[in-house]
FIGUTI-663021 format. One record per residue (C-alpha): residue number from 1; residue in one letter; x, y, z. Coordinates in nm, 2 decimals, m for minus. Last residue first. Example, Ala and Ser with C-alpha at 12.3 -4.5 7.8 and 13.67 -1.06 7.14 Angstrom:
! residues 2
(2,S,(1.37,m0.11,0.71))
(1,A,(1.23,m0.45,0.78))
This chain:
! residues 242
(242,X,(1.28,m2.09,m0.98))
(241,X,(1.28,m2.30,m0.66))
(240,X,(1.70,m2.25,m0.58))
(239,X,(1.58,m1.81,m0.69))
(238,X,(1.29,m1.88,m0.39))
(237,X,(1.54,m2.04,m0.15))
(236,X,(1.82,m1.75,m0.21))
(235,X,(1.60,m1.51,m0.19))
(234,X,(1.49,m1.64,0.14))
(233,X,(1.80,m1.70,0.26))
(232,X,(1.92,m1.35,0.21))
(231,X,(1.70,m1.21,0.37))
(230,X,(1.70,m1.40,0.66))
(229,X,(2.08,m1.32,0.65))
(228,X,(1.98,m0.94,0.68))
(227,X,(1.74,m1.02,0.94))
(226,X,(2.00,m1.18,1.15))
(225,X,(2.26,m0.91,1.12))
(224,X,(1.96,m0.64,1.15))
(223,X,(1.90,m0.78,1.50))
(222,X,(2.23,m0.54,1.64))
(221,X,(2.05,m0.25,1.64))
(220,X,(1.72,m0.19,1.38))
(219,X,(1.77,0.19,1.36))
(218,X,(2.12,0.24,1.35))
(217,X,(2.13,m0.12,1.14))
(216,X,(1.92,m0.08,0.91))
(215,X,(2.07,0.33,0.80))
(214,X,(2.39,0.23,0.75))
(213,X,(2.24,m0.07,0.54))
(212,X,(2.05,0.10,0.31))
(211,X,(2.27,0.43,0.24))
(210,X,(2.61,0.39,0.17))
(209,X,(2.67,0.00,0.18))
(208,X,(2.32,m0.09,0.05))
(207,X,(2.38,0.19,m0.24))
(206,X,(2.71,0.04,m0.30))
(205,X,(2.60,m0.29,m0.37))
(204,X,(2.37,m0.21,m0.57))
(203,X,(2.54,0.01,m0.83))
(202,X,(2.78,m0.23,m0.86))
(201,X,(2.54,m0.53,m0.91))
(200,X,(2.35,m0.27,m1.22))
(199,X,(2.71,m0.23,m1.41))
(198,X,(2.77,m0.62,m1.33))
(197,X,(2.43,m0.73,m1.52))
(196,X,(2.53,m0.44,m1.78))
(195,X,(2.90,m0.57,m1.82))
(194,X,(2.75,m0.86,m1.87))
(193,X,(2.55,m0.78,m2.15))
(192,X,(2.78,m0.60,m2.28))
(191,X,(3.06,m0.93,m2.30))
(190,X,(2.74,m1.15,m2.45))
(189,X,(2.73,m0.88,m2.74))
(188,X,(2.41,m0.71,m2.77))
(187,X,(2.15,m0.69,m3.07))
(186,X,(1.90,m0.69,m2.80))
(185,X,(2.02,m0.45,m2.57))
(184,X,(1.81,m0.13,m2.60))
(183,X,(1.48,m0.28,m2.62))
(182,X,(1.41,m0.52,m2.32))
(181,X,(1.65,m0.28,m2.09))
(180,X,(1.48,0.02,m2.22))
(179,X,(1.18,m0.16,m2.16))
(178,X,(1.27,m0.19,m1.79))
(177,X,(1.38,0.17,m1.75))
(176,X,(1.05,0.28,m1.93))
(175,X,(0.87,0.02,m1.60))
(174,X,(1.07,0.22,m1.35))
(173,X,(1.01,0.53,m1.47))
(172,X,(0.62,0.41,m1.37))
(171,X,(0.71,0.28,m1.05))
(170,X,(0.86,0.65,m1.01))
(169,X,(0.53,0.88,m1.10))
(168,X,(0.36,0.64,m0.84))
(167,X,(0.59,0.73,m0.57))
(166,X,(0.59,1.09,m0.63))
(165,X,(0.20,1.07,m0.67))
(164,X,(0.17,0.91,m0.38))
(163,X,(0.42,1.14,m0.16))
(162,X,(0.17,1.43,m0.33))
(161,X,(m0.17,1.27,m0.16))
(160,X,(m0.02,1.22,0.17))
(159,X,(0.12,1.57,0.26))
(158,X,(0.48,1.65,0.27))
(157,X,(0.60,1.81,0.63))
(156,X,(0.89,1.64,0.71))
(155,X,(0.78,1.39,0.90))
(154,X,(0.55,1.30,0.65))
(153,X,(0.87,1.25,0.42))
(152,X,(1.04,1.07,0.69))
(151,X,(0.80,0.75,0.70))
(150,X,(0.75,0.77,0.34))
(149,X,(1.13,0.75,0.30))
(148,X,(1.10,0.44,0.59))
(147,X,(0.81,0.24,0.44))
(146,X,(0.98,0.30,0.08))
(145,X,(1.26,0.18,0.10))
(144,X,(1.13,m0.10,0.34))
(143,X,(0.92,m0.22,0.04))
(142,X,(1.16,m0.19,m0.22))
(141,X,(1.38,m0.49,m0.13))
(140,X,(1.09,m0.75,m0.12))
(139,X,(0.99,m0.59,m0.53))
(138,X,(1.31,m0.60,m0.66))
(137,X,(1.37,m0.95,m0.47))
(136,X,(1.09,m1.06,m0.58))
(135,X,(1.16,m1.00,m0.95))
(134,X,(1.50,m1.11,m0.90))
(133,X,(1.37,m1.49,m0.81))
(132,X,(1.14,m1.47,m1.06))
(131,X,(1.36,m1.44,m1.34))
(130,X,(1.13,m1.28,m1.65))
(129,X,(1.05,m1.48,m1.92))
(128,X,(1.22,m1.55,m2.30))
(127,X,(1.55,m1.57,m2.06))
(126,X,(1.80,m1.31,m2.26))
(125,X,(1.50,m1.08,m2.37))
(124,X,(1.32,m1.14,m2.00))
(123,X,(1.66,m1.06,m1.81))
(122,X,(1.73,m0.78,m2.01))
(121,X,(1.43,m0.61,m1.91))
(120,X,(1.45,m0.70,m1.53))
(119,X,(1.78,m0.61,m1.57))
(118,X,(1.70,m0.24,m1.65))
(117,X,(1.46,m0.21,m1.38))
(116,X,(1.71,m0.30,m1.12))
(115,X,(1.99,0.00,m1.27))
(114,X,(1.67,0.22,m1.26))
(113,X,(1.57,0.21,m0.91))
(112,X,(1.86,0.38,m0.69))
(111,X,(1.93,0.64,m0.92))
(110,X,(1.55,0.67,m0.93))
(109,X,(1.53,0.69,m0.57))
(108,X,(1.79,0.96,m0.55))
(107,X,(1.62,1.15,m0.81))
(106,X,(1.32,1.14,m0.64))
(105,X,(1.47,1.26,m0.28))
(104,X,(1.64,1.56,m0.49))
(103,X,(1.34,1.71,m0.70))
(102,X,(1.18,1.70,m0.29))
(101,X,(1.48,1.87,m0.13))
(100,X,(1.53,1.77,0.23))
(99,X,(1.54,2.06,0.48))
(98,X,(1.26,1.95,0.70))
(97,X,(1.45,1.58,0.69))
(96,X,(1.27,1.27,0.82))
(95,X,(1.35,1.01,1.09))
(94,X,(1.27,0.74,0.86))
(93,X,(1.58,0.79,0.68))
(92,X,(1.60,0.68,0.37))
(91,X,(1.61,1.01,0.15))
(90,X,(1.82,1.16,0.44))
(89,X,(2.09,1.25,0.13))
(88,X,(1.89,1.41,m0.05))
(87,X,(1.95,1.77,m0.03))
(86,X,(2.11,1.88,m0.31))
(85,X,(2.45,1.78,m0.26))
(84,X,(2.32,1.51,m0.12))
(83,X,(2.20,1.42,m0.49))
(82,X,(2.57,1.52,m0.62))
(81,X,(2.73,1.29,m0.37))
(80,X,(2.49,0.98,m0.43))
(79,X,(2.53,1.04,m0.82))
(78,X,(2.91,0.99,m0.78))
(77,X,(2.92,0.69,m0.58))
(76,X,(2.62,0.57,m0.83))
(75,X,(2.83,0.62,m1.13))
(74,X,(3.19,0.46,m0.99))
(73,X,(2.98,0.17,m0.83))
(72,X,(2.87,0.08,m1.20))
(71,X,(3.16,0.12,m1.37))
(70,X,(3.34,m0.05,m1.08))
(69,X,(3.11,m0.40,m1.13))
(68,X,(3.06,m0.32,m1.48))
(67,X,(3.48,m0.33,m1.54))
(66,X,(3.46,m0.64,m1.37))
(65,X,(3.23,m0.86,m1.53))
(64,X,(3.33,m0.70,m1.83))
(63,X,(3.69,m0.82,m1.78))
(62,X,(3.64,m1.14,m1.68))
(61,X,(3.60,m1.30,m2.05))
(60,X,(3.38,m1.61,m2.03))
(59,X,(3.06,m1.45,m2.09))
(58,X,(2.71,m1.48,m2.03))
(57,X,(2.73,m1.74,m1.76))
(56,X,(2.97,m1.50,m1.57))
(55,X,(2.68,m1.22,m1.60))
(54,X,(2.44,m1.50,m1.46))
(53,X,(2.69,m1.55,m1.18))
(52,X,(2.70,m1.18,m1.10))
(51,X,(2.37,m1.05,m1.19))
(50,X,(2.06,m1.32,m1.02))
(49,X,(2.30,m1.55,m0.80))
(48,X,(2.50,m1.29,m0.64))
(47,X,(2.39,m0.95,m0.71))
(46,X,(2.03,m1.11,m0.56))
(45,X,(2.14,m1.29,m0.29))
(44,X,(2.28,m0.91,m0.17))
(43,X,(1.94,m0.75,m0.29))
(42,X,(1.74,m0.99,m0.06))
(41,X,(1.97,m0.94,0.26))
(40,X,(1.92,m0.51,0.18))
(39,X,(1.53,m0.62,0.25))
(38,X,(1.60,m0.80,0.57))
(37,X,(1.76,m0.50,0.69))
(36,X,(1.54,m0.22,0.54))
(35,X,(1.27,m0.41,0.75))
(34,X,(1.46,m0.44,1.07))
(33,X,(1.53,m0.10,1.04))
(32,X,(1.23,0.03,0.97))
(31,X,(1.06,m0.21,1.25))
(30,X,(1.28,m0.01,1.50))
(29,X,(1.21,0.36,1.37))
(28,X,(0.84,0.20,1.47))
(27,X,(0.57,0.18,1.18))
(26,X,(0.25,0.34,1.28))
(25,X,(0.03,0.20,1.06))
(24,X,(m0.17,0.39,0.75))
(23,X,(0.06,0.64,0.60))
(22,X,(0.37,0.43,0.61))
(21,X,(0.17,0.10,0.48))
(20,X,(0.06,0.34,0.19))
(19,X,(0.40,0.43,0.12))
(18,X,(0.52,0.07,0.11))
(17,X,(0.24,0.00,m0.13))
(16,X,(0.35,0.25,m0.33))
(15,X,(0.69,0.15,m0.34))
(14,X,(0.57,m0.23,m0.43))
(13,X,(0.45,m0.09,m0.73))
(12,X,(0.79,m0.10,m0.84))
(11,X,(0.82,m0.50,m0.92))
(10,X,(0.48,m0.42,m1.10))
(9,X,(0.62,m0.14,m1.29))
(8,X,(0.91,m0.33,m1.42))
(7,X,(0.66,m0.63,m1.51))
(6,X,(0.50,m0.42,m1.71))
(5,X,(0.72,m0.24,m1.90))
(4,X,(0.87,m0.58,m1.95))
(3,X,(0.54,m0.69,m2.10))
(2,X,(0.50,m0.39,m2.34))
(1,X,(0.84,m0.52,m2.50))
């Protein structure tokens, strides 16, 4: 269990390094976008080959593979309205937000986190290891997330020292969310656990489509197309290695 805690953490870390990349280089709004591009092309190999087709290996109903997929869009569409609601809806936006709520930016990344922490638990209870390919994508994908929130939050004001802390304070939710998904889902039907696998793609997929990618491609320009499929090849080639 400890070991999915840690492995959850690790695949957040990369948010801290992201942060520290942001406070030490110039990144252009352009890179940003690139970035956030090729990282949204990593999470869409990853809802393929590392939730959806594993969650159809699970089961052979199609129900729960479904149902997750728009239980899991339904819950983030909702949670994205209440955390702009709040102020966080510029959370990726490397052009910053004076305005931006601070309790509302880290919820916004933890809605955006914990759904991908939770199959890197279940993924080491169901595999005896965890998936590799997924891993890096977690990891890949949260660079750029946080290069280009960092990027905004300094624009806005926040000083070095307490964007660290936020970020660190979130790798390690991430790594509870893992072990919850180690712990909670052991004594699991093969229909929950793809509805969890689905539940977690949903969620992913509409986060790139309402905030990742909207916010690639007005910063990145037409490149982001061919980014975001270099993205996806390379997950694709590390999860074909696996």
């Amino acid at each position: 269990m400890w070991g999915s805690f840690g492995w959850g953490t690790l695949a957040a870390s990369s948010l801290v390094v992201g942060a520290g990349i942001a406070m030490l280089f110039h990144v252009s709004h352009r890179w940003i976008g690139l970035i956030m591009g090729f990282g949204a092309g990593v999470l869409i190999s990853a809802v393929a080959f590392d939730l959806v087709e594993e969650a159809s290996t699970a089961t052979s109903s199609n129900w729960p593979i479904f149902l997750g997929i728009f239980a899991g869009c339904g819950v983030f569409y909702v949670g994205d309205l209440l955390i702009e609601r709040m102020g966080g809806q510029h959370r990726k936006n490397p052009a910053g937000d004076e305005d931006g709520s601070a309790l509302a930016i880290v919820l916004g990344t933890v809605l955006d986190g914990v759904p991908e922490s939770m199959v890197i638990g279940l993924t080491i209870y169901a595999g005896g290891e965890v998936a590799m390919a997924y891993l890096a994508a977690v990891l890949l994908s949260n660079l750029p997330e946080a290069i280009s929130s960092t990027s905004g939050l300094l624009v806005g004001g926040w000083n070095k020292g307490r964007i660290l802390v936020m970020w660190s304070a979130i790798a390690v939710i991430s790594g509870l969310a893992s072990m919850a998904g180690y712990g909670l889902f052991q004594n699991s039907s093969p229909n929950t656990v793809a509805f969890v696998l689905t539940f977690a793609a949903g969620a992913i997929l509409t986060m790139l489509a309402d905030t990742m990618m909207p916010h690639a491609y007005a910063f990145g320009g037409n490149l982001v197309g061919v980014v975001t499929t270099l993205g996806f090849a390379t997950a694709l080639l590390i999860h074909a290695f696996e």
